[in-house]
C-alpha positions in Angstrom: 78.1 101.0 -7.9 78.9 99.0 -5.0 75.7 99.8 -3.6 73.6 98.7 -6.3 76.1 95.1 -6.5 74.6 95.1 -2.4 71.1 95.6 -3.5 71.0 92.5 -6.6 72.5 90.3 -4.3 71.3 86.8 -3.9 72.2 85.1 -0.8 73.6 86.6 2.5 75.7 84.7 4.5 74.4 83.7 7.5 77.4 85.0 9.9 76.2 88.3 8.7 72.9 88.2 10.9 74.1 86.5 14.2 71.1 86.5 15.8 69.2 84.8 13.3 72.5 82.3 13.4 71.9 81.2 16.5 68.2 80.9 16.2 69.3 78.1 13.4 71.5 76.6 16.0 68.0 75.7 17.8 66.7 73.8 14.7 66.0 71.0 16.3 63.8 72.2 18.9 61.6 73.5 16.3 61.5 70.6 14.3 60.3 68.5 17.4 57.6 70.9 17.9 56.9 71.1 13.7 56.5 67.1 14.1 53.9 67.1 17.4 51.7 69.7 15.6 48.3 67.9 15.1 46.7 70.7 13.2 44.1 71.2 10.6 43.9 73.4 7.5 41.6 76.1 7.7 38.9 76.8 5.3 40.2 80.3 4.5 41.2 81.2 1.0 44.1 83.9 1.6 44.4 84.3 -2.5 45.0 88.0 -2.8 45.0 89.1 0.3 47.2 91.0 2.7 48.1 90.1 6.1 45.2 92.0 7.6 42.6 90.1 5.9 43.7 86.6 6.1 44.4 88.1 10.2 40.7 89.0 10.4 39.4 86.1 9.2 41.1 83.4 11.2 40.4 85.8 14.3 36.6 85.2 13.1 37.3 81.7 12.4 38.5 81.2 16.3 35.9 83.3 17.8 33.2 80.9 16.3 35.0 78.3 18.1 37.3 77.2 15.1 40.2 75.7 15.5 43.9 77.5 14.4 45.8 75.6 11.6 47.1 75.5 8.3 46.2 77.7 5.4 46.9 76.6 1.8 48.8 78.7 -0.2 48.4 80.5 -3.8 49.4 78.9 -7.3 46.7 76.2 -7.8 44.4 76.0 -10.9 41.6 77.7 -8.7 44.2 80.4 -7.1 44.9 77.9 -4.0 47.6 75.4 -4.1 46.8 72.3 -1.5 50.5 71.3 -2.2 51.7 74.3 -0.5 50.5 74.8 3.0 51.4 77.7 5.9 51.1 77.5 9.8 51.5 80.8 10.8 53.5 82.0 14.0 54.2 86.0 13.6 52.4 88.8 11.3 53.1 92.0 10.8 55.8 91.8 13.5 52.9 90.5 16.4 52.9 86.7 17.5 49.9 85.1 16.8 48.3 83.9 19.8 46.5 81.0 18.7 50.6 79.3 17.6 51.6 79.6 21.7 50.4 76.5 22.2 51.2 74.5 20.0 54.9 76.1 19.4 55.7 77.9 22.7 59.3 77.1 22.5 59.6 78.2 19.0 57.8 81.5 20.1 60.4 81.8 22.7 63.2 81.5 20.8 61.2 83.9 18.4 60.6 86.7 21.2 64.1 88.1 21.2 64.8 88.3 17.3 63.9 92.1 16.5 62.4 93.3 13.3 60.3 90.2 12.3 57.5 91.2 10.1 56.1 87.5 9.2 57.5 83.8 10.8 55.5 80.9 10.2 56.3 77.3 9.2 55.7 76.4 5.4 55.0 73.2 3.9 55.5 71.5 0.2 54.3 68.3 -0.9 56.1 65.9 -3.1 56.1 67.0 -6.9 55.2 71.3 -5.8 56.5 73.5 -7.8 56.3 77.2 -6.8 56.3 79.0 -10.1 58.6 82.2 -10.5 57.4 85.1 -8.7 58.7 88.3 -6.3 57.9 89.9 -3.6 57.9 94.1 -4.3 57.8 95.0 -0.9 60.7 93.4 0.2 62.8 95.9 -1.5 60.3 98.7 -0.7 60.7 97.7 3.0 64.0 96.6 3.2 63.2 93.3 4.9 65.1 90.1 3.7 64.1 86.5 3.8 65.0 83.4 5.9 64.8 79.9 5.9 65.6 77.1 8.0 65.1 74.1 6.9 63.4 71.6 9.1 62.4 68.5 7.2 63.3 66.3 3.7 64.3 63.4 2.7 68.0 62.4 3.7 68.7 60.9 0.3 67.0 61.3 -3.4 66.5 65.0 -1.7 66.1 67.2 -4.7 64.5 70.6 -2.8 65.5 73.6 -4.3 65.4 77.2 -4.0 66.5 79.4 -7.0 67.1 83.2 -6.8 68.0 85.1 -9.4 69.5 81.8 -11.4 71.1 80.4 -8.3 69.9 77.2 -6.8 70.1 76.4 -2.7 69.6 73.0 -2.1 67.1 72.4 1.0 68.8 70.5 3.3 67.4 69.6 6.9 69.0 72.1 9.8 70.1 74.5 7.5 70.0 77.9 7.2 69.3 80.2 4.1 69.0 84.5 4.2 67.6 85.9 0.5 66.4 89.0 -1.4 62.6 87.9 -2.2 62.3 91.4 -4.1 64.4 89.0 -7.1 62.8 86.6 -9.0 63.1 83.4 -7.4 61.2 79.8 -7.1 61.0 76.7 -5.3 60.5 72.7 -6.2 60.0 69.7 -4.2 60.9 66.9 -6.9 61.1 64.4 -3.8 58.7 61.7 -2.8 57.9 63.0 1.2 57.0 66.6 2.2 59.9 69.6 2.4 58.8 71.8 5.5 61.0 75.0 6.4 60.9 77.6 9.1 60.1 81.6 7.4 60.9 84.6 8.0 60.6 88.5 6.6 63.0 90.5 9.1 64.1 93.8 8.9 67.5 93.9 7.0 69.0 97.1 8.8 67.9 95.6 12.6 69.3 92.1 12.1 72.8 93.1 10.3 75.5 92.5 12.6 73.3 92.6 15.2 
């Protein structure tokens, strides 16, 4: 019974995943580098599509002399969701090349965190409302999720993340660790953007580690 209490859990607390504490500690650092990105969003739809694919095609895209950037997410009335956008940094536990750049210390602090399947920064525009979803294979794979926050609004900040019927409030520097195999969903009810730091890690290589 305790076991299955372990496995409907929520929220983690952070202390529990130390090295994934201290990257929060570093917030800062990757917020300055968040605010000098200058990038575009690429025209590829990643609706319905593994990692793989959406990999392929942006390594397509920058062979033909494209240039690496955003990707809008999934939700919209035509499957994409321009209110939602993704700047990804790691997939399927490799960095991406094209992010070193633009994010080398971010990478950096990255490098040395084991057991990180996906990283990327993630963006929401004012009034975005991530309907209620899951994620299977985070149970499957026994990865958990984590967030730091890196940007809202100081005041009239209402950016939340519910799981399961409990609501986080986003709040810039920090830190949140979730079970994404539980029904959960986000909303930015503010007037400016809410942009976070993500991550799918391993569970079992992070714990106490």
């Amino acid at each position: 019974m305790e076991e299955l209490t372990e496995m409907q859990r929520s929220f983690y607390p952070i202390a529990d995943f130390p090295k994934l504490a201290e990257l929060g500690k570093h917030w800062q650092t990757i917020q300055n580098e968040f605010y000098a990105l200058n990038a575009p969003v690429i025209p590829i739809n990643r609706v319905n599509k593994d990692f793989t694919a959406v990999y392929n095609e942006i390594k397509t895209h920058m062979q033909n002399d494209g240039e690496y950037g955003w990707l809008l997410g999934w939700g919209g009335k035509t499957g994409e969701n321009p209110d939602w956008l993704q700047y990804g940094l790691i997939a399927n536990y490799n960095p991406i090349p094209w992010a070193s750049t633009s994010m080398p210390k971010t990478l950096e602090l990255l490098k040395n965190i084991p057991g990180i399947k996906v990283c990327g920064l993630a963006t929401m525009k004012p009034n975005c409302y991530l309907a209620t979803h899951t994620h299977p294979e985070i149970s499957i794979e026994q990865l958990l999720q984590f967030h730091i926050t890196l940007d809202t609004l100081q005041t009239s900040n209402y950016n939340y993340l519910n799981v399961n019927g409990e609501f986080n409030q986003n709040e810039t520097g920090e830190s949140v660790i979730f079970d994404g195999s539980l029904e959960h969903f986000a909303i930015n009810a503010s007037t400016a953007n809410r942009t976070i730091l993500y991550i799918e890690f391993k569970k079992d290589e992070l714990l106490a580690c």
